[in-house]
N, C-alpha and C positions, 0 to 999 in steps of 0.2 A: 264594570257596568255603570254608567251614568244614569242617575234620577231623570226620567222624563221630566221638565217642565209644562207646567199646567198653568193656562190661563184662572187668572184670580175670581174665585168662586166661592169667598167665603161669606158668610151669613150678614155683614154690615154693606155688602155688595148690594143688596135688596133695594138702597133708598135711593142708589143712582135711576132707579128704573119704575119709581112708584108712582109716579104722578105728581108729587107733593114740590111744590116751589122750595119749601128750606124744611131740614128732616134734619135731624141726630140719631146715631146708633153707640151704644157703647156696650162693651161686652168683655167676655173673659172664655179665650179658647180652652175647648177642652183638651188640647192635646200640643202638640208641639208642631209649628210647622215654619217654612224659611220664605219668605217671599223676598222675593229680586226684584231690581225697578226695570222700568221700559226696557232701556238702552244697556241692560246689563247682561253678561250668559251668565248659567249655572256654575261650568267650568272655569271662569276667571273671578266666578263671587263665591264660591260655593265650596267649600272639600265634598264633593261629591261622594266619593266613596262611602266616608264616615257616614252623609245622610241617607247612603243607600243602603250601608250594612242596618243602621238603627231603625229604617222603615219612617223616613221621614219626607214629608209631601214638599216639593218645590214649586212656589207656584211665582208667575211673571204677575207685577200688577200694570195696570197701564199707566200709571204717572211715573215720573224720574224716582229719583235718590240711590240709593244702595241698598244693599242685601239688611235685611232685619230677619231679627227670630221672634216669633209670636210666641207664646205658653202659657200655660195656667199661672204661670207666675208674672201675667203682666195684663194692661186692661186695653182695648185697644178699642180708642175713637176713632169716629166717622162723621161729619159734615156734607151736609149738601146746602149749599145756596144758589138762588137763581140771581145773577147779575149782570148787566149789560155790556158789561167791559170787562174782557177774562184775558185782555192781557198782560197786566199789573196782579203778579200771586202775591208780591212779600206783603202789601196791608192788608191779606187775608191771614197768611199766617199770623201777623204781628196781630190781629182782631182774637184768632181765634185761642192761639198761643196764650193773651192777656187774660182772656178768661180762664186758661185752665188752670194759669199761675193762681188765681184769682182762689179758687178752688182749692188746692193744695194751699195755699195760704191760710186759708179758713178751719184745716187742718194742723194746723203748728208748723205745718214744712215751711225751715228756712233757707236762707241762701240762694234763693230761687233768682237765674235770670235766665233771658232769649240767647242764645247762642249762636254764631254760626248762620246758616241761612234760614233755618226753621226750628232750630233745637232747641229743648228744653234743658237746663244744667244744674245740676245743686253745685254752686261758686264753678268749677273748670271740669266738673265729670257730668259725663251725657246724662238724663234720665229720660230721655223723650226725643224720639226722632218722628219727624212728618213730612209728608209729602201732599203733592198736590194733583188732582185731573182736572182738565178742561173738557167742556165739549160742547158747543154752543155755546149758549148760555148757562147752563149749569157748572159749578164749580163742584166738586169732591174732595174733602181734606179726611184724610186718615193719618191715622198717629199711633204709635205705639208705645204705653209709659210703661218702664220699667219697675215694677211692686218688687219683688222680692229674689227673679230671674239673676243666677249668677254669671258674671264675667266671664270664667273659667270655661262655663257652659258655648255662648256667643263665641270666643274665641276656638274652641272645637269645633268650631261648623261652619264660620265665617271668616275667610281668607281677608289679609285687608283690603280695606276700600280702593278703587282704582281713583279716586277724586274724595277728598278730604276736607271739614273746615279747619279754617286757619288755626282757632284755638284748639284742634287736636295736635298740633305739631308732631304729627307722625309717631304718637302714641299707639300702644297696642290696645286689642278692646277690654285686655284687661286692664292697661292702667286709663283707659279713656271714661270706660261705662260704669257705672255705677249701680245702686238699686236705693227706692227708699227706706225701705230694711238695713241694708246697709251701713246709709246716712244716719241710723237711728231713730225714725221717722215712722207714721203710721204706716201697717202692712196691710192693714184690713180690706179688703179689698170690695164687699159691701157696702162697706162706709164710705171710700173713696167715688167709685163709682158712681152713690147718691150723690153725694157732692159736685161732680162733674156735670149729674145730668141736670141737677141744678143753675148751675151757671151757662150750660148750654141750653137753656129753654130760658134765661135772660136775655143770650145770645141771638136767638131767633126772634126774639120779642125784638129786638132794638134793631136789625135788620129788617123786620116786615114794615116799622113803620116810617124807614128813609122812603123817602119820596122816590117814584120810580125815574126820575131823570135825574138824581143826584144819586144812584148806586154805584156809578161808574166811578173805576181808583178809589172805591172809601176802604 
């Protein structure tokens, strides 16, 4: 039996839909679930089995990338900006990316760079993968950092990627992914969190006051 897949209906979904020109959500699932990107099925991302004996939710999001595991062991951001030119993503990620580095830095994490096309990395292993929606004018960036979620775990439920970045040179997700537990690094996830929402209510500050004819490509 294969997991139905379910369009993405989780709780940071809310800010695409609220009204609000630029929003952040940042949160900590309570439970374990697998989200797949647009262009991807269950069966070529997914050991489906395994997520169907565990009673695990698979849900499609609407933007690109690859299969991710959400869990209480990770925090997972959400972005919404309004801007006139949605079809230039990488200096959104590279905006939104720098602050969360920004963030983690402010916390002792070292080794911190951008990886890949949207990644986040302590030196050559993932801790952060994000994706992007369009739609109009609205952008949605969602990301998922890995706190304290183990590899072993991710490689039991997620088959490799069909499209990979370069600096994983065809690593498995155990020797790819990481945590900042791991690295040795703070786990708390309170802490982290405030920190985030911090630098992302900077982020919205320095976005509402570009000029509306100069938001295009920033």
């Amino acid at each position: 039996m294969i997991n139905k897949t379910i369009q993405y209906n989780l709780q940071d979904f809310i800010i695409f839909n609220n009204g609000k020109k630029f929003d952040f959500f940042v949160w900590n699932p309570d439970k374990t679930y697998i989200v797949i990107g647009r262009a991807n099925k269950a069966e070529s991302s997914v050991f489906t089995e395994k997520a169907n004996r565990d009673g695990i939710v698979v849900l499609k999001r609407p933007s690109g990338g690859e299969a991710v595991i959400l869990s209480p062991e990770t925090i997972v951001i959400s972005v919404k900006l309004t801007i006139n030119n949605v079809l230039k993503t990488h200096p959104y990620f590279k905006t939104i990316n720098t602050h969360l580095i920004s963030a983690l830095q402010k916390l002792k994490v070292q080794n911190l760079r951008m990886n890949g096309i949207s990644d986040i990395s302590v030196g050559e292993r993932k801790i952060l993968g994000s994706s992007i929606y369009r739609k109009s004018n609205t952008l949605f960036y969602h990301a998922v950092l890995n706190i304290s979620e183990s590899s072993e775990k991710i490689e039991t439920y997620l088959k490799h990627p069909l499209r990979e970045p370069d600096y994983r040179n065809g690593r498995s997700h155990k020797e790819f992914v990481t945590s900042l537990k791991k690295e040795g690094f703070i786990s708390q996830i309170p802490i982290i969190s405030e920190e985030i929402k911090h630098q992302l209510e900077l982020l919205l500050t320095e976005q509402t006051q570009i000029p509306e004819q100069s938001t295009a490509g920033s």
